[in-house]
C-alpha positions as CSV (number, residue, x, y, z in Angstrom):
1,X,0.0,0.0,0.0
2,X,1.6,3.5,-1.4
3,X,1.8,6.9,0.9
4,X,-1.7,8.2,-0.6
5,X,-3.5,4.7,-0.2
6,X,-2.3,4.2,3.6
7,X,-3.6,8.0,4.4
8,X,-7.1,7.3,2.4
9,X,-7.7,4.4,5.0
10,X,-6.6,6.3,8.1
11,X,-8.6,9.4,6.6
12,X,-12.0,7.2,6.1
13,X,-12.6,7.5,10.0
14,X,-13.1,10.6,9.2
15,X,-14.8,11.1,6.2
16,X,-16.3,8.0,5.1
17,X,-17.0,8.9,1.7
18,X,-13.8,9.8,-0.1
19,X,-14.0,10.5,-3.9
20,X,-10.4,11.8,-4.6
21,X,-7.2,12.7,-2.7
22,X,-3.5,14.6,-3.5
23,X,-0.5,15.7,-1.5
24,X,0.2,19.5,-1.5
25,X,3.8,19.0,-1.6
26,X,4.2,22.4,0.7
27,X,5.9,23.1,3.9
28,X,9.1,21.3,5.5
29,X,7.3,19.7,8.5
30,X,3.7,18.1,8.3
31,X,2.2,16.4,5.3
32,X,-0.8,18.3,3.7
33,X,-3.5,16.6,1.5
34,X,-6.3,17.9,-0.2
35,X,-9.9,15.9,0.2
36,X,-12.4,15.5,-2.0
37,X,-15.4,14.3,-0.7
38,X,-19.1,14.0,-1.3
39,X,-20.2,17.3,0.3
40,X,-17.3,19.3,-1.3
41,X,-13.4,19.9,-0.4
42,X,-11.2,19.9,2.6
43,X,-7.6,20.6,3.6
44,X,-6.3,17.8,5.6
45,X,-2.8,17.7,7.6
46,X,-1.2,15.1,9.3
47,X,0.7,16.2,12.3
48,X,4.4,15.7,12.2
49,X,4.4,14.4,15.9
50,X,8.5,14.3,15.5
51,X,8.5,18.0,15.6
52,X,5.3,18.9,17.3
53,X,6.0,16.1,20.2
54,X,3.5,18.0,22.6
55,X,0.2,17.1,21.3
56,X,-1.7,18.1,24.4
57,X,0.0,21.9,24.0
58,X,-0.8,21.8,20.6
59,X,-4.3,20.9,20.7
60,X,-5.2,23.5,23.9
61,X,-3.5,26.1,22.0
62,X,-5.5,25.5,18.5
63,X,-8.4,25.3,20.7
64,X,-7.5,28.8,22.4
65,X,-7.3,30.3,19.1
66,X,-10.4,28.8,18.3
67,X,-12.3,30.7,20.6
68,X,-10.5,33.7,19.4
69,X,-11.7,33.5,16.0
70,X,-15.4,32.5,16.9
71,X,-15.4,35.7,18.9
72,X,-13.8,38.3,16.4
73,X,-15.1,39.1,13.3
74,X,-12.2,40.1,11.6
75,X,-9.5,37.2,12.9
76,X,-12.6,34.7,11.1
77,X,-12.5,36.5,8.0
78,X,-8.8,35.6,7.5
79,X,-8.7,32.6,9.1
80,X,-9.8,29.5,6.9
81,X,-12.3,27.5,8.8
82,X,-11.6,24.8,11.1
83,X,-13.4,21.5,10.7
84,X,-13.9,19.7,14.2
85,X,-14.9,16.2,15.7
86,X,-16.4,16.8,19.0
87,X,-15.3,21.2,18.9
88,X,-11.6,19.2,18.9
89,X,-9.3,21.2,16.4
90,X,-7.0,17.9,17.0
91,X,-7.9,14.2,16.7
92,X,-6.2,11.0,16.3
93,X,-6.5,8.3,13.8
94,X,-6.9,4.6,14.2
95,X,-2.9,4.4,14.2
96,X,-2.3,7.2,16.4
97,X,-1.4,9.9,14.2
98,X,-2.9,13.4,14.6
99,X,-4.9,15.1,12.2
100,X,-6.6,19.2,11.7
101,X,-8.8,19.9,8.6
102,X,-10.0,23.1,7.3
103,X,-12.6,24.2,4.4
104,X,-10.7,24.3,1.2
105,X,-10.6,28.3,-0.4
106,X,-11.6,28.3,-3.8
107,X,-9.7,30.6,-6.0
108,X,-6.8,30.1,-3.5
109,X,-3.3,30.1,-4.3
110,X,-0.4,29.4,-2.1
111,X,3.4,30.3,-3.4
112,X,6.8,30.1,-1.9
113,X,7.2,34.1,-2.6
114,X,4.9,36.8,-4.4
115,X,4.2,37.0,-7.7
116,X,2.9,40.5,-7.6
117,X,2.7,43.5,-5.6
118,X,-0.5,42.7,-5.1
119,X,-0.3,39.5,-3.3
120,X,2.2,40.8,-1.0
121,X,-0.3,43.9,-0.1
122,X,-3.0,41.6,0.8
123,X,-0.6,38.8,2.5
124,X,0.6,42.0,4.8
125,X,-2.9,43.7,5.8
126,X,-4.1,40.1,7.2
127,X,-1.0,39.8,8.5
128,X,-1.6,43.3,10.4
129,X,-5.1,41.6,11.2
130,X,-3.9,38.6,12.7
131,X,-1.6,41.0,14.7
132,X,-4.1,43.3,15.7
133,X,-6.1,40.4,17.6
134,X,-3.2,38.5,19.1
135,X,-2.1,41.7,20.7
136,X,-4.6,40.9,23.0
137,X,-4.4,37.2,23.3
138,X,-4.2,36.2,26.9
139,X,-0.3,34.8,27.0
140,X,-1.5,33.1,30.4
141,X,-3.5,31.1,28.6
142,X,-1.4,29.4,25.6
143,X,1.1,27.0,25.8
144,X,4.8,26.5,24.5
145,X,4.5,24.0,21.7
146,X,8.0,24.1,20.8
147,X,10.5,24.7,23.6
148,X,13.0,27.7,22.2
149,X,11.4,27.3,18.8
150,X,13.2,30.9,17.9
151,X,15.9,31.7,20.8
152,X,18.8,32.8,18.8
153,X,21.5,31.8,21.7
154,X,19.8,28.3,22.2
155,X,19.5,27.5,17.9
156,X,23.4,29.2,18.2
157,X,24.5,26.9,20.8
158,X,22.9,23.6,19.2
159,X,24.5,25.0,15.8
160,X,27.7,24.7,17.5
161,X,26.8,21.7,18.6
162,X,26.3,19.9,15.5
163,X,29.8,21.2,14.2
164,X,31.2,18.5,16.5
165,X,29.2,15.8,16.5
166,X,27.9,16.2,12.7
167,X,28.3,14.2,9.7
168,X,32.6,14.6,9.4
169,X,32.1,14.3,5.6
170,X,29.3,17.0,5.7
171,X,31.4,19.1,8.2
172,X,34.3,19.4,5.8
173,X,31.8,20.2,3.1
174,X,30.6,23.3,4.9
175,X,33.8,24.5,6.1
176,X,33.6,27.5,3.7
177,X,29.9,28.8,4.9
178,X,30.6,28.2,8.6
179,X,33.9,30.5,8.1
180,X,31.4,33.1,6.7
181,X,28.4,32.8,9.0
182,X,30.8,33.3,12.1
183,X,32.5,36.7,10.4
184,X,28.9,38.0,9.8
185,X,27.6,37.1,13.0
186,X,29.5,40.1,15.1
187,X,27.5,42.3,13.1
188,X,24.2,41.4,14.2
189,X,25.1,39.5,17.8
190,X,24.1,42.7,19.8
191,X,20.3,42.8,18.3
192,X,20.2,39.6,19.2
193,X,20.7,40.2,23.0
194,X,17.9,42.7,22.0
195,X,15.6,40.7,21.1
196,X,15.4,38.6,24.2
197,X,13.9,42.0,26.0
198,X,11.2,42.4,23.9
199,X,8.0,41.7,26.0
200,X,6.4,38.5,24.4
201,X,3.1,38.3,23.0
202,X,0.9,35.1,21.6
203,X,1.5,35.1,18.0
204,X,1.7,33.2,14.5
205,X,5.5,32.2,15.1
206,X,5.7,30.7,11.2
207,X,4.7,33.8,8.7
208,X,6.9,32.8,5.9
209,X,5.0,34.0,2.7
210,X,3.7,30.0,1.7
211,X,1.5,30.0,5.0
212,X,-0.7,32.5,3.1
213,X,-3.5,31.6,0.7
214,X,-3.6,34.3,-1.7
215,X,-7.1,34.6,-3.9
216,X,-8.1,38.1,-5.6
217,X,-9.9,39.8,-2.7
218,X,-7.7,39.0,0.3
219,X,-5.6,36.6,2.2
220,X,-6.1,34.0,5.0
221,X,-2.9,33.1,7.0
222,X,-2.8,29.0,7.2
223,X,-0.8,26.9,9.5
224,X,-0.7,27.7,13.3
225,X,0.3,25.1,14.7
226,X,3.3,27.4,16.0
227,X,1.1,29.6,17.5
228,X,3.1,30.3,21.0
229,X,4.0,33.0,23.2
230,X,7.2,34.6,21.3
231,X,9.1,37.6,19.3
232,X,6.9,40.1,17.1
233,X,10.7,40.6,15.6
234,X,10.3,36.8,14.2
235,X,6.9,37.0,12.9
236,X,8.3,40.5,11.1
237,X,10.9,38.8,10.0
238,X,9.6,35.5,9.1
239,X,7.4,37.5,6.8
240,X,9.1,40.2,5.0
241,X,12.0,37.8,4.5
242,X,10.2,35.7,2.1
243,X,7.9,38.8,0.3
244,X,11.3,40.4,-0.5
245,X,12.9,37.4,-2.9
246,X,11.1,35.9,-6.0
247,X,13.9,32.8,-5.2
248,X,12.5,29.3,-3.5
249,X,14.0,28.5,-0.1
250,X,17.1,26.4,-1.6
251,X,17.9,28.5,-4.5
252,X,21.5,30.0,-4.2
253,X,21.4,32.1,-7.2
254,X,20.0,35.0,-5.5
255,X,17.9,37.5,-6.9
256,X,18.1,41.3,-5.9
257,X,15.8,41.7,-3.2
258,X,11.8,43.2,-5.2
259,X,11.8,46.6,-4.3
260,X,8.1,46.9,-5.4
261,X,7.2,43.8,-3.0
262,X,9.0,45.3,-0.1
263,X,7.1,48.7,-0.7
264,X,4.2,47.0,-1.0
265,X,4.4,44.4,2.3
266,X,5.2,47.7,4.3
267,X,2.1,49.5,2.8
268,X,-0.1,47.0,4.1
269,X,1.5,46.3,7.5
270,X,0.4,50.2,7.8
271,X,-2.8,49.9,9.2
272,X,-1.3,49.0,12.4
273,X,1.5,50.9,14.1
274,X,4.0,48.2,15.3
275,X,6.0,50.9,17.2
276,X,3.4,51.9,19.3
277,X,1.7,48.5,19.8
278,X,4.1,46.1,20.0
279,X,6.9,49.2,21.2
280,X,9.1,48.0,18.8
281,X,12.5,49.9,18.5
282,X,12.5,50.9,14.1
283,X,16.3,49.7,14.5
284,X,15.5,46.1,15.5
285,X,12.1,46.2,13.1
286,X,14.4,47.1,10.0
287,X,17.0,44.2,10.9
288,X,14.0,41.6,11.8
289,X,14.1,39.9,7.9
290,X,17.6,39.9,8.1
291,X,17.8,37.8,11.9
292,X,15.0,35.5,10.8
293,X,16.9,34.7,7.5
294,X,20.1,34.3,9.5
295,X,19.0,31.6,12.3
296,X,17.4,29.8,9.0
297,X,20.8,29.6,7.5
298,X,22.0,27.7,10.8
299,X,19.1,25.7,11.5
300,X,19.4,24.7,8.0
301,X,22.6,24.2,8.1
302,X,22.4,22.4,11.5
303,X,20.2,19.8,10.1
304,X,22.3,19.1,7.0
305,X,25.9,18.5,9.6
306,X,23.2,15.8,11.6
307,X,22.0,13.9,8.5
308,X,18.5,15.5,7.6
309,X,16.8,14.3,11.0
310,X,14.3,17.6,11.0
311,X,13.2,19.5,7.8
312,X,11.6,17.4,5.1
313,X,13.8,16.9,2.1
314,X,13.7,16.0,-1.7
315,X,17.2,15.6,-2.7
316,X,20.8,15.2,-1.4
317,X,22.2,18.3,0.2
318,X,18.7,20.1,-0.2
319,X,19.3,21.6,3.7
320,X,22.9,23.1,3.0
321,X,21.7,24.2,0.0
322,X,18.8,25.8,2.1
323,X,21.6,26.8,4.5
324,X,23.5,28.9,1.8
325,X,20.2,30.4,0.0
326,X,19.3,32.2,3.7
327,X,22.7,33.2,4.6
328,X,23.3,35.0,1.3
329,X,19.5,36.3,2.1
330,X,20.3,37.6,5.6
331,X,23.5,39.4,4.1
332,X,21.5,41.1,1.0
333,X,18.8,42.4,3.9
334,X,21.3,43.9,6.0
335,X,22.2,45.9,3.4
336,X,19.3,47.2,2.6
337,X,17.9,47.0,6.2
338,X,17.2,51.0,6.5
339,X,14.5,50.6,3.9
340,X,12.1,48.4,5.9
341,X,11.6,51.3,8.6
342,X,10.8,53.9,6.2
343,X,7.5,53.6,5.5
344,X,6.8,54.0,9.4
């Protein structure tokens, strides 16, 4: 029995009456299928329970959020709807694997970068939206899901880590990119130390540009199962990171960052004021694309020295190629860092 077979049978506790099913090959951590079934289509993802090892978090925090978006208006209108068993965002199968579905969105796309201004406009007002509401979020009441999911000095410490007990063959390989990420490093290492100050807040933790579905009216921002108490700065970051490069994650030929893209992400993060909400210093706003991209470069990297035990791959040295793809990111966006803050 293939991949697609096995999840049909597992899925059929569920929804009985399957008529057709596909992987959406997107995303480096849980596998995402799209349903077809008698009373239309769905969005189903099975729970990578490797990475997300604390179910019980995970499920009260989805369910936290839940009650968020039943209560505000505007949160449900960019958020696409959650299909439950029992009001549980979370259940298990037969074999003990986790599931979440959600409505399918017509009309919906869902890239690795934008293709337009456009996209990127309406990616960054739902964005705001999301932002807006989870301001408020009751930190007391959510979880950690992922312990140091995005604490630069713990991801720099197990970086180091896997330098010495890595791959030898894989260490030799990277020599070159190690040598450069630790010359860079002394540039940023202070904002760093910054960002640990920053009071914390219950937010999206995963805003690359791919967990947005894009159709022509608006945007709905998809996947939160990293929904934690943590850093506005990553969220920033995380976001304006992946708007600013028409490049996939592993490409190495880098692109100038899209000037029109940037301009138009910043536009629609406008309707909220991160400095005054979130008291965000401009300094550590304008360098937040650049951090993000740089602790990708050694997770990536990380991963790649340790054989490939954590982000999905589809071909030999896809991580260090990942690795090298956000490093020479992080060092294009520090250069142009001063431009992110202008539009405030």
């Amino acid at each position: 029995m293939d991949n697609i077979e096995k999840n049909v049978e597992l899925l059929k506790s569920f929804f009985p009456n399957i008529k057709k099913i596909r992987e959406i090959p997107i995303g480096n951590i849980n596998q995402t299928f799209l349903v077809k079934i008698t009373t239309g289509t769905i969005i189903a993802q099975r729970i990578n329970k490797k990475v997300f090892n604390n179910i019980k978090a995970l499920s009260h925090n989805l369910q936290q959020f839940l009650d968020e978006v039943r209560k505000k208006h505007d949160l449900a209108a960019i958020t696409p709807e959650f299909i439950t068993f029992k009001n549980k965002v979370i259940n298990p199968d037969s074999e003990g694997n986790y599931w979440k579905f959600s409505k399918h969105i017509p009309n919906s796309i869902c890239n690795q970068y934008p293709t337009c201004s456009e996209h990127a406009y309406l990616a960054a007002t739902t964005l705001a939206i999301f932002h807006r509401n989870a301001v408020n979020f009751k930190v007391r009441k959510f979880r950690t899901v992922i312990r140091d999911f995005f604490n630069p000095k713990k991801k720099l410490s197990f970086f180091k880590k896997a330098l010495k007990q890595g791959v030898k063959d894989r260490i030799k390989q990277s020599q070159d990119l190690v040598k450069a990420i630790d010359n860079f490093y002394k540039n940023i290492e202070i904002y760093f130390s910054k960002m640990a100050e920053i009071k914390k807040y219950v937010l999206h933790q995963d805003t690359k540009f791919e967990n947005f579905l894009i159709t022509p009216k608006k945007a709905y921002l998809i996947d939160h199962d990293t929904l934690q108490p943590g850093s506005i700065v990553l969220d920033l970051g995380d976001f304006l990171r992946t708007v600013a490069f028409s490049s996939k994650e592993d490409q190495v030929e880098i692109l100038e960052p899209n000037p029109d893209f940037v301009k138009a992400a910043l536009e629609g993060l406008k309707i909220l004021n991160y400095f005054r909400v979130f008291r965000l210093e401009p300094e550590l706003f304008s360098l937040a694309p650049c951090l993000v991209s740089f602790i990708l470069s050694i997770r990536f990297l990380a991963d790649f020295l340790l054989g490939d035990v954590y982000f999905k791959i589809s071909y030999e040295n896809q991580n260090l190629l990942r690795a090298k793809s956000q490093f020479l990111k992080a060092l294009c966006l520090y250069k142009i860092r001063k431009s992110f803050s202008k539009v405030f």
